[in-house]
N, C-alpha and C positions, 0 to 999 in steps of 0.2 A: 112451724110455730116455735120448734127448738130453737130455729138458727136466728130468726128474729129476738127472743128473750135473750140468750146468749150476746145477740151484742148489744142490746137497749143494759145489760152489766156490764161492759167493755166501756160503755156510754161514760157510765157511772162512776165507774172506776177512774175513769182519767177527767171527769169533770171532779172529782173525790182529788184529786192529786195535783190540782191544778193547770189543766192542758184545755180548757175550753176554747182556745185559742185556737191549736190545730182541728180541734171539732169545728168549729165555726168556717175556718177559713178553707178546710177539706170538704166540707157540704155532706159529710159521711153520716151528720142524723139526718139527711135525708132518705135515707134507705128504708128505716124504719118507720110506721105512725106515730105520729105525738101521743095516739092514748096508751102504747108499749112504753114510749120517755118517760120516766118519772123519775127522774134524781129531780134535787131543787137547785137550781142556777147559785141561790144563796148561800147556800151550807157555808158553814167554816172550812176557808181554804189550811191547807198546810205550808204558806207560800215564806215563813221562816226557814225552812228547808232550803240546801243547796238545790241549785237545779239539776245537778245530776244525781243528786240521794234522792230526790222526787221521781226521776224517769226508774230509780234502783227500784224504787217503794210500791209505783206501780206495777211494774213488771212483775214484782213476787205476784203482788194480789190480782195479777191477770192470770196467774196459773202458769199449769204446766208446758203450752206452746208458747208463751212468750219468755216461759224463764230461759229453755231451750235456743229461740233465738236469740234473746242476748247474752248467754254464751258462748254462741257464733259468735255474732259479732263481738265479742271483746276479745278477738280472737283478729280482728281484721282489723289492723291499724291501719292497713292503707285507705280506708273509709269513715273508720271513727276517732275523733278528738281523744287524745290520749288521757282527759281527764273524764272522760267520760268511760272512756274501756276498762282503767281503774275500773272506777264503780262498778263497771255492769262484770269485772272479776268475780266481784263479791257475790255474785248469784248463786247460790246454794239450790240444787235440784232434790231438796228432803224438805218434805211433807208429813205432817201428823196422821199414823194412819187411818185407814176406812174401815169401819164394824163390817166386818164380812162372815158371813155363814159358809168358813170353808167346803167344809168337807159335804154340803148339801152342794156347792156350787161345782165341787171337783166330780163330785156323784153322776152327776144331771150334765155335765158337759163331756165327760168321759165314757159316761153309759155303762157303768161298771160298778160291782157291788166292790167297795174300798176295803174291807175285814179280810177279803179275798187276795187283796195284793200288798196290803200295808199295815206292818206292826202297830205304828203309831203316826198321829200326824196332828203337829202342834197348830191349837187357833191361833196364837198368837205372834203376830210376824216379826220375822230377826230384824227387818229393815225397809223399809215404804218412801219411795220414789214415788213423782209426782203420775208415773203411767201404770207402776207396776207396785205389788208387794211381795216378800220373800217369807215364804214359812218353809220350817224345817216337819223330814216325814222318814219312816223308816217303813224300808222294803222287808216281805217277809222273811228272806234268805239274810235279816240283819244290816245290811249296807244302806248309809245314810244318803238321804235325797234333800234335794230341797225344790220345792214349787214357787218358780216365777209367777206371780198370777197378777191378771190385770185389773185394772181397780173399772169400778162401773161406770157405765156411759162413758168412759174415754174416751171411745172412738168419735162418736157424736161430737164431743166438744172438741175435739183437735181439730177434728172436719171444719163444724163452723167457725173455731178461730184463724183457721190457714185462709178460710175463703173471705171472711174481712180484712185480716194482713195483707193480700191481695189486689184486695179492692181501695183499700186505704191508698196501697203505695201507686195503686194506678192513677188514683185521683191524685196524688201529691206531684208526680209524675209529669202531669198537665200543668201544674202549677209551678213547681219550683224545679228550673233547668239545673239546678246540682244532683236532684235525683235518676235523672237522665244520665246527667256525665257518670256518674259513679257505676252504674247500672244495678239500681237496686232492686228492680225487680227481678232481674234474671237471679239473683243471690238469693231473696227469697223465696222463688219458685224451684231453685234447685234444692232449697232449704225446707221446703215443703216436701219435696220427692222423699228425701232423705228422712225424714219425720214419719212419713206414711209410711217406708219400708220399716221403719224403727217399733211403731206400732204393729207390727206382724212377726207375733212368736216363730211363724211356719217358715220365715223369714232368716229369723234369727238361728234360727236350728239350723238351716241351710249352709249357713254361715258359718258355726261349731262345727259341722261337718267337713267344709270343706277346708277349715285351717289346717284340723285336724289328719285331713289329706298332703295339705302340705310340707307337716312337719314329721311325718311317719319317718319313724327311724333315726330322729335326733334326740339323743338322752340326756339335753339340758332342758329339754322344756316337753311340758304336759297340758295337755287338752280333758278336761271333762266328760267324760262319759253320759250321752244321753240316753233320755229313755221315749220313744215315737210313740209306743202305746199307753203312757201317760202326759203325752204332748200333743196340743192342736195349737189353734190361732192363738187361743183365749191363756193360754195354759204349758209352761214348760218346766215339763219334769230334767234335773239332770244331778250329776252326783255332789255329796256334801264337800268341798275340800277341807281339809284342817290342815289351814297355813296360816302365814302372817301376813303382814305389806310388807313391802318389799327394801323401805324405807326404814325399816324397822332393825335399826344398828345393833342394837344390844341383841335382840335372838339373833339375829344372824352371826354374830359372834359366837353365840352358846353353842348354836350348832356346829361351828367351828368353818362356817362359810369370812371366805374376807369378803368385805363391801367388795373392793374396787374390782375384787374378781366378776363378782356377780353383778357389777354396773356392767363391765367389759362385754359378758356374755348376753347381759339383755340389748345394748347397742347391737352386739352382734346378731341377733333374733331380730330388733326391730330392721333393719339393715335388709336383713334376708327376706321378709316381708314385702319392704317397698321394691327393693331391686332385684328378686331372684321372683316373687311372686306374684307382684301385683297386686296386693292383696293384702293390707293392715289395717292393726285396729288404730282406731280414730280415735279412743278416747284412755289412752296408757297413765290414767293417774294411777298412784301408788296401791288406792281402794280395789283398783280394777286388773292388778299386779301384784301375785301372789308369792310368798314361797313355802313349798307344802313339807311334810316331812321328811323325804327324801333329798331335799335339796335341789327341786327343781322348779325353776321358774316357770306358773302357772296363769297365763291370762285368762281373764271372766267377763261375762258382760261383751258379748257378740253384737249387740244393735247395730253399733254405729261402726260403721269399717269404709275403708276406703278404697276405691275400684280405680286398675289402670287397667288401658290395653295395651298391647304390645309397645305400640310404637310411643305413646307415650312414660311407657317404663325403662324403653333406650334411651330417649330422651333425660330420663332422671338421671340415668345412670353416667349418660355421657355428663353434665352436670356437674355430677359429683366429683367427678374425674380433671374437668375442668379446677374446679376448685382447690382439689390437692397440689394440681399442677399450676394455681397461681395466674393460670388460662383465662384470663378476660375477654380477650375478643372472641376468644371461640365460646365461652358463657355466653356472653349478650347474644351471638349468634343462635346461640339454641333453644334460649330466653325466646328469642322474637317467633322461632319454630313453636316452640310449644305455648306461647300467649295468645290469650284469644282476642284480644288488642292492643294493639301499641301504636305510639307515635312517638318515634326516639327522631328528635332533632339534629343531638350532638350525642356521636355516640363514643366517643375522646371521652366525652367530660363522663359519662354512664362508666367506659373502662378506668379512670379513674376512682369513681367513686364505687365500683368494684371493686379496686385495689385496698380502697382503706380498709374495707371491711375484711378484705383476704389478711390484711395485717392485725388488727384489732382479733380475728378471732388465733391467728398463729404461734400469736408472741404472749399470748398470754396465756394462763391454767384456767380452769372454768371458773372458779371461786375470782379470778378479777377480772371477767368480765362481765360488763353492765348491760346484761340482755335489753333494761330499756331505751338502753344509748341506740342498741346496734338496731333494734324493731323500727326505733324511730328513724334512723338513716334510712332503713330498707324502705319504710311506707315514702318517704320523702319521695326515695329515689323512683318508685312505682308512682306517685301520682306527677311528677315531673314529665314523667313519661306515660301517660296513659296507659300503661301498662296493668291489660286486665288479665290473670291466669285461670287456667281452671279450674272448677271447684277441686277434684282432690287434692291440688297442692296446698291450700288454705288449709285442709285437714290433715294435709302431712307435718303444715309447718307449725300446727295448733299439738300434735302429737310430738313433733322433737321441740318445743316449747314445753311442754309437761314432762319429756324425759330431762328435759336442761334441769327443772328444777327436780328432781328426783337425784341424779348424779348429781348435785352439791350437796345435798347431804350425806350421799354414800361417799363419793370422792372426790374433793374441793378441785385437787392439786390435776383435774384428769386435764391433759391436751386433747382437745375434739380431735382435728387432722390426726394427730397421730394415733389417734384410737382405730378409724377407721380407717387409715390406710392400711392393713392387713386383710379386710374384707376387700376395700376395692381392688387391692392388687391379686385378689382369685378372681375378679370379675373380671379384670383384664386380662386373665387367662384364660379366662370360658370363650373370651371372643376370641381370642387367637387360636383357638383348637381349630384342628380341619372339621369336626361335623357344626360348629357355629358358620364356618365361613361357607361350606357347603347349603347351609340352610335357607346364607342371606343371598349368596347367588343363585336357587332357586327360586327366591322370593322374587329377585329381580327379573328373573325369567320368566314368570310367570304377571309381572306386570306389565312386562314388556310386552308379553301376548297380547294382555286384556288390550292395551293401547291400542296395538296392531290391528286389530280385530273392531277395536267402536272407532277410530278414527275416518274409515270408510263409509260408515254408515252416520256418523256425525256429518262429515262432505256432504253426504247425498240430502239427508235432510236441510239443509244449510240452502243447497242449492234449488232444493223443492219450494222455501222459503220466496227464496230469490227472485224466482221464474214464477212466482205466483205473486210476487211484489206485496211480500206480506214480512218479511224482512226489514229490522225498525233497529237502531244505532241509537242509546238512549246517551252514552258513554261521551264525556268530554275527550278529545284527541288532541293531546297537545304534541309540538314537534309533529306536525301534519306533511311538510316535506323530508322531512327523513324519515319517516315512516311508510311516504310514496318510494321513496329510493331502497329501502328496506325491501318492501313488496315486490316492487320491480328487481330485483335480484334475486330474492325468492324465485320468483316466478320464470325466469331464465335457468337458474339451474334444475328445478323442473320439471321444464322443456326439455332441456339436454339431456334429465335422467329420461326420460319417457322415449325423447327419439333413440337414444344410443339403447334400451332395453326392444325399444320395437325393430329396429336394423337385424341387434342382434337373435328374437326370437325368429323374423324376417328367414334369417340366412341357414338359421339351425331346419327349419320348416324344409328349404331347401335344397337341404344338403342330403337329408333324411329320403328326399322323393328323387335325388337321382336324374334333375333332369336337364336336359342341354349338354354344350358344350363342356367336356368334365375336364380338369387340370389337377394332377395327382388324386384322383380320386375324387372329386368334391365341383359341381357346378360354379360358370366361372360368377353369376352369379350372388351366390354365396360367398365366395370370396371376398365380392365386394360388397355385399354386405357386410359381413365379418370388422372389413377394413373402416368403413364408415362408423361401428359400433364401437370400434377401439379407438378412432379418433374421436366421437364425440367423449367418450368415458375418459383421453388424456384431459380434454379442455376441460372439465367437471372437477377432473384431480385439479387441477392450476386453478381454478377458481375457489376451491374449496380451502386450500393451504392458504391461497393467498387472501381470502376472509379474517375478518377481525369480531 
């Protein structure tokens, strides 16, 4: 009954905003009964409004999953109308906070008498986000804490708004083949994944801890200290910082930090993150980018982080490498490895228009460059080419988009490339060490195995297939005689590896048993066996060289 009344106000709301249009034409109040419907068809619309200050206006008033995804999305030029991603900039995830009975709620969830662990602990919260609120608490050994705590029924309503987002875009989906091209569902269903890990403190803890593992031992930057026995799902205790943002020109002066220094070294941290760890935060605004009184840059607010694996973090890296080095073809090469669609027609015209952007960002200081000139080429160049990528690079490219505008307040005058060529050129040392290059030719040996190893058993099954004439060819075959003429030489050389290995095991068999006619010690034979195995194995060579 929750999930029904939640969206008969979702109804509401965008009949409130003027979108009766796509209610109508999605069939989405079908879901519902008319006696849950009750907005009035009539109301006074607000249709003086731009139409994208209307999609802004409803979004707030849908709450916290939608302000959330249109943040994404204004994040995504290569799918949204650049005057539309403006607007949905503008989306502020701060909320008026919610009357909450802390310390009965910290009580009863932590199972623990409070007087026992904590000096003091403030009702009133320092700051309320649309999932969570912030009170300040002090431990009784004196050291300041602050409690994340989640605001009520959140869960319940994120639930029911992810599974009408869902549903909406599945019905629009049916309908309107742009939604198809663009693949909007897959972006909100990974944007749902990423939502529901976001709502789990146990989560988020996970997360602090393991940055925290990453960064052991580098003394420009600081991780937060938590505390597990004042932390569950619902509930995260962790230590008070007293810092500033990072943006914050004037202290960082007083404290006698220079900007451009500390832009340098947080490039270098973020850097280290994507390409050393796999492992960054996803949402590096200023608020969320600290610097405490020691002078060490402090990130906060673990939710949203962003996950590579391996191979997709070489992948970055070679990238990035490409780019210093003004490497187009080998970019779009590795572009097309790590995109999870494309269809590059002219890939001249792509290495071109890689180029300009290689020039636009080299020749200039970051203060005159036009990030929306260069967003807009990028998205161009991606929907020209159907060029879909993975979700964390959309969160990587939304997090060096929040440090771009961060470094032009700290330092107009910085050169990107040259900033970060001193990181990349120890990256290209790591791979040139002997225990990198050791690692990756085990890697290879070890796939070489796997190969080795299912290829035989792939055969057999293929062939069980076959012989049971249960074997079905759905696949268009074009080039159908040179694909016969392909096969057919396949299939000779083969032969010839098969005969010249059976000759040869043939003569070894009987050289071993010793019997017949011997000549220099060895059945004659085996000899000619021997000889037959070494001339089929020269014509294999000569066939093999002489392949194209």
């Amino acid at each position: 009954m929750h999930k029904i009344r939640r969206v008969a106000q979702i109804l509401r709301i965008l009949s409130k905003h003027g979108f009766d249009e796509v209610i109508s034409r999605s069939n989405i109040d079908r879901l519902i009964p008319d006696s849950i419907l009750l907005w009035n068809a009539h109301t006074k619309r607000i249709f003086e409004e731009d139409f994208n200050v209307r999609v802004r206006l409803a979004i707030e008033e849908l709450g916290p999953t939608f302000i959330k995804l249109g943040q994404l999305l204004s994040n995504r030029a290569d799918i949204i109308p650049d005057d539309l991603r403006q607007e949905l900039i503008k989306l502020q995830d701060e909320v008026p906070p919610e009357p909450m009975k802390l310390q009965e709620k910290l009580a009863k969830s932590l199972g623990i008498d409070l007087d026992e662990h904590f000096e003091s602990i403030t009702e009133e919260p320092i700051a309320a986000a649309s999932i969570a609120q912030v009170y300040r608490g002090t431990l009784r050994d004196g050291t300041a804490v602050i409690f994340k705590v989640k605001r009520g029924q959140i869960n319940q309503i994120v639930h029911a708004d992810l599974d009408f987002i869902l549903d909406l875009v599945k019905l629009l989906r049916s309908k309107y083949e742009i939604i198809q091209k663009i693949n909007l569902y897959e972006i909100v269903q990974s944007f749902a994944n990423s939502l529901i890990g976001e709502l789990s403190f146990t989560n988020e803890l996970n997360n602090i801890e393991r940055f925290r593992r990453n960064f052991k031992g580098n003394s420009l930057v600081y991780v937060p200290k938590i505390y597990r026995a004042y932390s569950n799902d619902e509930i995260l205790c962790m230590e008070f910082i007293a810092g500033f943002k990072i943006n914050d020109v004037e202290r960082l002066l007083d404290q006698g930090l220079q900007p451009q220094t500390v832009l340098q070294h947080c490039l270098d941290l973020y850097l280290e993150q994507v390409l050393q760890h796999g492992f960054f935060h996803a949402d590096p605004h200023p608020g969320n980018v600290l610097i405490n009184q020691t002078g060490q840059i402090v990130f906060i607010d673990f939710g949203s982080m962003g996950f590579m694996i391996p191979r997709d973090r070489d992948m970055i890296e070679a990238m990035v490498i490409n780019f210093l080095m003004n490497d187009a073809k080998d970019l779009i090469r590795n572009v097309k490895k790590l995109a999870v669609v494309h269809h590059i027609d002219d890939e001249r015209q792509l290495e071109r228009d890689a180029y300009e952007i290689f020039q636009m960002i080299e020749e200039n200081a970051l203060d005159d460059i036009d990030i929306s000139v260069m967003l807009f080429k990028l998205n161009k160049i991606l929907q020209y080419n159907s060029i879909l990528l993975p979700d964390f690079v959309y969160l990587l490219l939304r997090g060096v988009s929040i440090l771009e505008g961060t470094g032009r307040q700290l330092h107009a005058e910085l050169n990107v490339p040259e900033s970060i060529k001193p990181f990349a050129k120890k990256i290209a040392q790591q791979k040139m060490s002997a225990e990198y290059i050791k690692k990756q030719l085990l890697d290879k040996a070890k796939f070489m195995k796997d190969v080795l190893s299912e290829v035989p058993e792939d055969l057999i099954t293929l062939l069980e297939k076959a012989k049971a004439d249960k074997l079905t060819l759905n696949h268009k075959i074009q080039d159908f005689d040179r694909m016969q003429l392909v096969f057919h030489r396949i299939g000779n050389k083969f032969l010839l590896s098969i005969l010249a290995m059976t000759f040869g095991v043939g003569a070894s068999i009987l050289a071993h048993g010793r019997v017949g006619y011997l000549i220099w010690g060895m059945p004659i034979l085996s000899w000619l066996g021997f000889t037959v195995s070494f001339i089929l194995s020269g014509i294999l060579l000569v066939y093999l060289i002489r392949s194209k």
